[in-house]
Backbone as JSON Lines, residues from 0, in Angstrom:
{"i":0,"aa":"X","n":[74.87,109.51,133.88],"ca":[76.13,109.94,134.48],"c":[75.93,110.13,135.97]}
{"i":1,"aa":"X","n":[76.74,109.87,137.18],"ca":[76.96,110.22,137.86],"c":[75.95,110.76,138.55]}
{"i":2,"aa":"X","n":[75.63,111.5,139.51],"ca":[75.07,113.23,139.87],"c":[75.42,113.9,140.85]}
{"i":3,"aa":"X","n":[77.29,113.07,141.45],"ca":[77.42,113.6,142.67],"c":[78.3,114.88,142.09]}
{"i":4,"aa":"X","n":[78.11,115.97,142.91],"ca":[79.25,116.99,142.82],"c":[80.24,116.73,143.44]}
{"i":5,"aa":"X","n":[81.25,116.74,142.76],"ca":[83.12,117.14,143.06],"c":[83.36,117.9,143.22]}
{"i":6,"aa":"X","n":[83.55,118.7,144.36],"ca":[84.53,119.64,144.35],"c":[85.64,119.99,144.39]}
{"i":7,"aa":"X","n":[86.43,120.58,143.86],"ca":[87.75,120.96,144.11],"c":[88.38,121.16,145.7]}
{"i":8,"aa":"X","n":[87.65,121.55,146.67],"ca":[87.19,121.34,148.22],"c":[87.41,120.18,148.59]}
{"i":9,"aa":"X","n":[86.51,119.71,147.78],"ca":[86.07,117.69,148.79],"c":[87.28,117.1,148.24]}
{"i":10,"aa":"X","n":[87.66,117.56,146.94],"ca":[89.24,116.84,146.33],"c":[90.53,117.3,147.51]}
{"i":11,"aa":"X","n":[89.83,118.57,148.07],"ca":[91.13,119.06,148.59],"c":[91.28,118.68,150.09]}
{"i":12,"aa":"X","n":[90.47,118.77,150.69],"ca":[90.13,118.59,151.77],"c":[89.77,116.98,152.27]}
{"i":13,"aa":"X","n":[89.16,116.13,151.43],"ca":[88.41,114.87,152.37],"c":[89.86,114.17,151.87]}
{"i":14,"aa":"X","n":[89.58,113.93,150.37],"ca":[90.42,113.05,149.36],"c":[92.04,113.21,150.07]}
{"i":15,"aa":"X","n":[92.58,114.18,150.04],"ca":[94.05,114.68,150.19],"c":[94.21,114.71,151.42]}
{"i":16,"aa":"X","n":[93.2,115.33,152.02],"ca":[93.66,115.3,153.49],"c":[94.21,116.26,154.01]}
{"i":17,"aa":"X","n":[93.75,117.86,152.77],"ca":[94.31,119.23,152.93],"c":[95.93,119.03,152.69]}
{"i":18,"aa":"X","n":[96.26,118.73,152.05],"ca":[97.52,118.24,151.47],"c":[97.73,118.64,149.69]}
{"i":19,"aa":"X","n":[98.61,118.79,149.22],"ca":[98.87,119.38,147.98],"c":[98.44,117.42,146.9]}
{"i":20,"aa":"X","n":[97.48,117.81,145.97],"ca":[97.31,116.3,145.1],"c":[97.71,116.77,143.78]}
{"i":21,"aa":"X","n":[97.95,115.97,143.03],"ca":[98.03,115.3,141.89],"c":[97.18,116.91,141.09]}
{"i":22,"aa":"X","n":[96.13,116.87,140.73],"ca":[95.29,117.95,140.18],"c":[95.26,118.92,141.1]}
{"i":23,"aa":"X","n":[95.24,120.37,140.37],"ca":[95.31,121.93,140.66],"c":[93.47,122.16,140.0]}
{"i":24,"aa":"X","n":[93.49,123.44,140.51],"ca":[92.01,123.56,140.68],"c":[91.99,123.85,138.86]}
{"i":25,"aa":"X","n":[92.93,124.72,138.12],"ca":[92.51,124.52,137.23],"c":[92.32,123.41,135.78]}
{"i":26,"aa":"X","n":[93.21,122.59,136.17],"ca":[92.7,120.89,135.45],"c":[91.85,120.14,136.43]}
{"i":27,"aa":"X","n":[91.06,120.39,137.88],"ca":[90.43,119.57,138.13],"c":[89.29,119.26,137.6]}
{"i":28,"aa":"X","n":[88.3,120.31,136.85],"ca":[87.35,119.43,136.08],"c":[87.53,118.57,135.35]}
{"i":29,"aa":"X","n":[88.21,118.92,134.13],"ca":[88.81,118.26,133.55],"c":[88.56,116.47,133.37]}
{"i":30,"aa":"X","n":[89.37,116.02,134.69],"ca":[89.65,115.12,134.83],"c":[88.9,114.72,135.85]}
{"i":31,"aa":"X","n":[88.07,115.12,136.83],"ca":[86.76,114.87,137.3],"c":[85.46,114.14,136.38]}
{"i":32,"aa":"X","n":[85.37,114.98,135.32],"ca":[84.4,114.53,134.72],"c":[84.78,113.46,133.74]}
{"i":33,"aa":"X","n":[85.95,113.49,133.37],"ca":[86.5,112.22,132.31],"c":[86.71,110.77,133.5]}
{"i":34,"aa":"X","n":[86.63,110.89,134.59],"ca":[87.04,109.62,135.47],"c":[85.5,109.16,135.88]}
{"i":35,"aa":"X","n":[84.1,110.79,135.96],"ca":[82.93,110.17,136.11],"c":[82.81,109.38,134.87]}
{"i":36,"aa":"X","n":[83.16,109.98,133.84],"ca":[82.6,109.17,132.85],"c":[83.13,107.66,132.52]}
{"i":37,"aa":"X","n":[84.16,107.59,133.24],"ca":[84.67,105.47,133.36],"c":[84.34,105.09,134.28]}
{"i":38,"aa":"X","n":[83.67,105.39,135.1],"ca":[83.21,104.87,136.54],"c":[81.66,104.45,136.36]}
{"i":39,"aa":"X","n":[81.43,105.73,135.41],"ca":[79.46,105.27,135.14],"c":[79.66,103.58,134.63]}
{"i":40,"aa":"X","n":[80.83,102.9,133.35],"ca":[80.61,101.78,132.7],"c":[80.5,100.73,134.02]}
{"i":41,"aa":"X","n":[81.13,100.89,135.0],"ca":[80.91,99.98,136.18],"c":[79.77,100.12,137.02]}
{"i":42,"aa":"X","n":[79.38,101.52,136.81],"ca":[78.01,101.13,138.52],"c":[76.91,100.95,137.17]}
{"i":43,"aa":"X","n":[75.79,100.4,138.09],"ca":[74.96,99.71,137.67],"c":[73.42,100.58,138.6]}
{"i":44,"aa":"X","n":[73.75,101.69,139.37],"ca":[72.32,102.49,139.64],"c":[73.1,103.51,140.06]}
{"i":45,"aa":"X","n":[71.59,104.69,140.05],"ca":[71.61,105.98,139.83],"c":[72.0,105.99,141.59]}
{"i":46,"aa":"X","n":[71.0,105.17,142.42],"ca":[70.28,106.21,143.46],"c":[71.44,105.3,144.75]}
{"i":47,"aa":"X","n":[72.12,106.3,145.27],"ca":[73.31,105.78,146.08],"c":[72.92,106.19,147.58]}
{"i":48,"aa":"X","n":[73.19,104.84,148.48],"ca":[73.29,105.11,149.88],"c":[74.38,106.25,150.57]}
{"i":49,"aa":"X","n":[74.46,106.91,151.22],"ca":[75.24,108.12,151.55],"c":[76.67,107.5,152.15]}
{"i":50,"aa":"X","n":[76.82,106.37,152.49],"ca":[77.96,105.86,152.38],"c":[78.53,104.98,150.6]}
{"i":51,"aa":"X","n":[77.73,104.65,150.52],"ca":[77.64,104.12,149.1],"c":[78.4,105.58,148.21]}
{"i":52,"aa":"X","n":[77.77,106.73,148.66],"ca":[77.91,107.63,147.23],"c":[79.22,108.6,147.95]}
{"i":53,"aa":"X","n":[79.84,108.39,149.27],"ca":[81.25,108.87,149.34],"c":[82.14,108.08,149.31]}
{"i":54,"aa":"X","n":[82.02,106.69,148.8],"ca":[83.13,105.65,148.8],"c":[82.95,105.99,146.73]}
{"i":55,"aa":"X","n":[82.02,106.35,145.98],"ca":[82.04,106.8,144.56],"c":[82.82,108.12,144.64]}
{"i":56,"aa":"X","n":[82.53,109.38,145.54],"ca":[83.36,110.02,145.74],"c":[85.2,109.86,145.41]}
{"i":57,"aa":"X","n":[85.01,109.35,146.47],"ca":[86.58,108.95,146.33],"c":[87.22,108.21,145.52]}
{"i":58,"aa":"X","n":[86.45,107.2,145.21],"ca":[86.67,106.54,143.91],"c":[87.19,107.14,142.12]}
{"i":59,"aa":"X","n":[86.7,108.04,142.15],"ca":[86.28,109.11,141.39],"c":[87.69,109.81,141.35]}
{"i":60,"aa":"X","n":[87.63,110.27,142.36],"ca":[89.4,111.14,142.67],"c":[90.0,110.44,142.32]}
{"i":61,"aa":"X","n":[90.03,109.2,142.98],"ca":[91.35,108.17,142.8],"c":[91.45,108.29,141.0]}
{"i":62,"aa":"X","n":[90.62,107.86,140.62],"ca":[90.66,107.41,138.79],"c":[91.15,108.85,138.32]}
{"i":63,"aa":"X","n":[90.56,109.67,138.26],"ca":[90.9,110.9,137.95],"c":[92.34,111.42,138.22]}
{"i":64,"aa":"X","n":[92.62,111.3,139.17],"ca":[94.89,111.24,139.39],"c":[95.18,110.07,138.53]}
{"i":65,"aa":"X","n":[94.91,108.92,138.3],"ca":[95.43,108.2,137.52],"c":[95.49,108.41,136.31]}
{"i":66,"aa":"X","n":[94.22,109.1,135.73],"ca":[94.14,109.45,134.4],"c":[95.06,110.84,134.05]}
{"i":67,"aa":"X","n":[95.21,111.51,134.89],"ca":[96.13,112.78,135.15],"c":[97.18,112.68,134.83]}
{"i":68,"aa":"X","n":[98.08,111.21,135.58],"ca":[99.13,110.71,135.94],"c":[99.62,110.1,134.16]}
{"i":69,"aa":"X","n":[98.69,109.28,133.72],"ca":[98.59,109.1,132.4],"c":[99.18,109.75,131.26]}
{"i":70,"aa":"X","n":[98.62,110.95,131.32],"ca":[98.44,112.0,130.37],"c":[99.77,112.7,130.54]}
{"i":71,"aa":"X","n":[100.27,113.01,131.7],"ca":[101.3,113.96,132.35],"c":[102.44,113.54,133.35]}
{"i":72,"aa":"X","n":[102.75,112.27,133.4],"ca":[103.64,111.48,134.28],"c":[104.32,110.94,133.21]}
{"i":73,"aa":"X","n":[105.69,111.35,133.08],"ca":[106.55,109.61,132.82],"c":[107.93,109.67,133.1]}
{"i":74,"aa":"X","n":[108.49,108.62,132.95],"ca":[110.09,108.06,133.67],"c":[111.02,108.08,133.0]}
{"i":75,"aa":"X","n":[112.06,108.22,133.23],"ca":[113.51,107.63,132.05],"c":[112.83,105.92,131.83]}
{"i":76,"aa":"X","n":[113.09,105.34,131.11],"ca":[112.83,103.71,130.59],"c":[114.22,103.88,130.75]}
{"i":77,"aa":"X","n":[115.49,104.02,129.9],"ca":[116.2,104.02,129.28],"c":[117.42,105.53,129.33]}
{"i":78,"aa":"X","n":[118.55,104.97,128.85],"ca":[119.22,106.18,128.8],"c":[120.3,105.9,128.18]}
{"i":79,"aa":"X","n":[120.92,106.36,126.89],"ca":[122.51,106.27,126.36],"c":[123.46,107.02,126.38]}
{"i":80,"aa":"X","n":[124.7,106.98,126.86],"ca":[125.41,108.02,127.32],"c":[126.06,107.91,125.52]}
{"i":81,"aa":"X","n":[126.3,107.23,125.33],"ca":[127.52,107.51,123.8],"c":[126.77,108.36,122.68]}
{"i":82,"aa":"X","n":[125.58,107.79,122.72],"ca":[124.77,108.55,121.24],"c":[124.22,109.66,122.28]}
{"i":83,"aa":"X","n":[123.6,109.61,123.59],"ca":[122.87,110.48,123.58],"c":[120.93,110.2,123.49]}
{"i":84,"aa":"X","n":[120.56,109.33,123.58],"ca":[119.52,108.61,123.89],"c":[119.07,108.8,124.98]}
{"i":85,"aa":"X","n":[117.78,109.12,125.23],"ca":[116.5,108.84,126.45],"c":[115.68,108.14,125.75]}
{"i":86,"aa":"X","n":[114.63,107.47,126.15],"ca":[113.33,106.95,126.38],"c":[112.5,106.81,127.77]}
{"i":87,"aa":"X","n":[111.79,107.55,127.25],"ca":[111.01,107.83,128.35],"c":[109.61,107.31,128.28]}
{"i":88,"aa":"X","n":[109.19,106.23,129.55],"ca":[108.28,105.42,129.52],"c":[106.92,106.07,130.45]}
{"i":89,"aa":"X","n":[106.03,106.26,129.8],"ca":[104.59,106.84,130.74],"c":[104.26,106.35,131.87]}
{"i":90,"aa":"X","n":[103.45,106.82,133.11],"ca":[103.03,105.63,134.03],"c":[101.7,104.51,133.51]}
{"i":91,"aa":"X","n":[101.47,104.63,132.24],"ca":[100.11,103.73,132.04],"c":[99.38,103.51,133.04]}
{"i":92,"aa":"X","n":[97.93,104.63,132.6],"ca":[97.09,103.94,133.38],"c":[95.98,102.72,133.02]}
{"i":93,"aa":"X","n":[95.89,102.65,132.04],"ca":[95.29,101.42,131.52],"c":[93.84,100.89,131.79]}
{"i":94,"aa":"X","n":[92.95,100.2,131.09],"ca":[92.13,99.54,132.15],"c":[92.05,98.65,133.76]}
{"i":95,"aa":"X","n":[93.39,97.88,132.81],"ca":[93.51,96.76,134.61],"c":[93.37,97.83,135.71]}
{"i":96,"aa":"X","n":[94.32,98.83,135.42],"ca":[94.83,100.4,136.81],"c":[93.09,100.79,137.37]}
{"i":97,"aa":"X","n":[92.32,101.02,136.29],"ca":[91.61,101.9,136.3],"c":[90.5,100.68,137.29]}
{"i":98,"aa":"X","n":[89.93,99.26,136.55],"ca":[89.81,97.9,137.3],"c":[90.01,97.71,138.64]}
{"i":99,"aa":"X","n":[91.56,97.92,138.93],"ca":[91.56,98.07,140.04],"c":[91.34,98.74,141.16]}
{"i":100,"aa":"X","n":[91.34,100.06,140.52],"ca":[91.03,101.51,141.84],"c":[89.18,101.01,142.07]}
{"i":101,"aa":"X","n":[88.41,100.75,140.83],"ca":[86.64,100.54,141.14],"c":[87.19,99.71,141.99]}
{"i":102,"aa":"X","n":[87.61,98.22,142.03],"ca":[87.33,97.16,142.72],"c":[87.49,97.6,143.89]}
{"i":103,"aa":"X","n":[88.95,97.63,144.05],"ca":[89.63,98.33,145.38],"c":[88.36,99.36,146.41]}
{"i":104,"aa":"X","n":[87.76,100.14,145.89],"ca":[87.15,101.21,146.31],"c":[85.34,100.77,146.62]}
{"i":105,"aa":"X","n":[85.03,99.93,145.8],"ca":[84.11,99.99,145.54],"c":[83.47,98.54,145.29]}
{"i":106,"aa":"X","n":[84.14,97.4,145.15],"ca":[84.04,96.22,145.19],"c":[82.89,95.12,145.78]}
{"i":107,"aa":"X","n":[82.73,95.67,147.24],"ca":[82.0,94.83,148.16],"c":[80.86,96.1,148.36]}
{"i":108,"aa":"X","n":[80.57,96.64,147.51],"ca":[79.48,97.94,147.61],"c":[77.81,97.41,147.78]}
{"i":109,"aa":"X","n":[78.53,96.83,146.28],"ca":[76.98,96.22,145.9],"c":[76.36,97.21,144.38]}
{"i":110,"aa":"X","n":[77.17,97.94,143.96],"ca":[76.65,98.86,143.3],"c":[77.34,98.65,141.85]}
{"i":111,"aa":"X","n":[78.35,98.14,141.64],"ca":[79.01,97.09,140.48],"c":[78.15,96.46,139.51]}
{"i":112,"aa":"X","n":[78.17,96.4,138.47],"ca":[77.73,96.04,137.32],"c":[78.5,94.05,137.74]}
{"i":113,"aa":"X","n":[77.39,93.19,137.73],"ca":[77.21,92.0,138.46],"c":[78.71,91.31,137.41]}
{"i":114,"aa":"X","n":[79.18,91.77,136.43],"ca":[79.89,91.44,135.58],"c":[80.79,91.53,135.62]}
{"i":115,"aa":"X","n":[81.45,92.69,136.7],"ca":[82.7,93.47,137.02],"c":[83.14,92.7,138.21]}
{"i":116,"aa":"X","n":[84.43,91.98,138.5],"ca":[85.09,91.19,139.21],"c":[86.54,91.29,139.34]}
């Protein structure tokens, strides 16, 4: 797994930009450690260059609001005024979502599992 520390700080401060995010301090483990744990299936080593291991940083955040967003985000799909009908559609975060934030973030690293494209 992982071995960088997250903080609720570095979430609040680097990630956000001291700005109100997605996760509150008390679901940020939570979902810190469930986003390290989909990020480990992509890197491919432990021992990270110090730019290398704050671009995982952030990476990390990013997945972690998505998975948040997942769990606790969704939309009208749909709506019927005669019966009285909603449907309400989730934001799916999915693999492709999740695919894309590593690539996006982390892509041209070098630290990618040679398989991941």
């Amino acid at each position: 797994m992982l071995k960088n520390k997250i903080s609720f700080e570095f979430y609040y401060n680097t990630y956000n930009c001291q700005s109100e995010g997605v996760l509150n301090a008390e679901n940020f483990d939570r979902y810190i450690n469930r986003a390290k744990r989909v990020l480990d299936s992509f890197i491919c080593c432990d021992s990270l260059k110090s730019e290398e291991s704050l671009a995982v940083m952030l990476c990390v955040c990013e997945i972690a609001e998505a998975l948040y967003r997942e769990e606790n985000i969704s939309a009208i799909k749909s709506e019927n005024i005669d019966g009285y009908s909603v449907t309400f559609e989730r934001e799916g975060c999915g693999k492709k979502k999740i695919r894309d934030i590593v690539l996006g973030r982390l892509g041209k690293t070098g630290i990618l599992y040679s398989g991941v494209e």
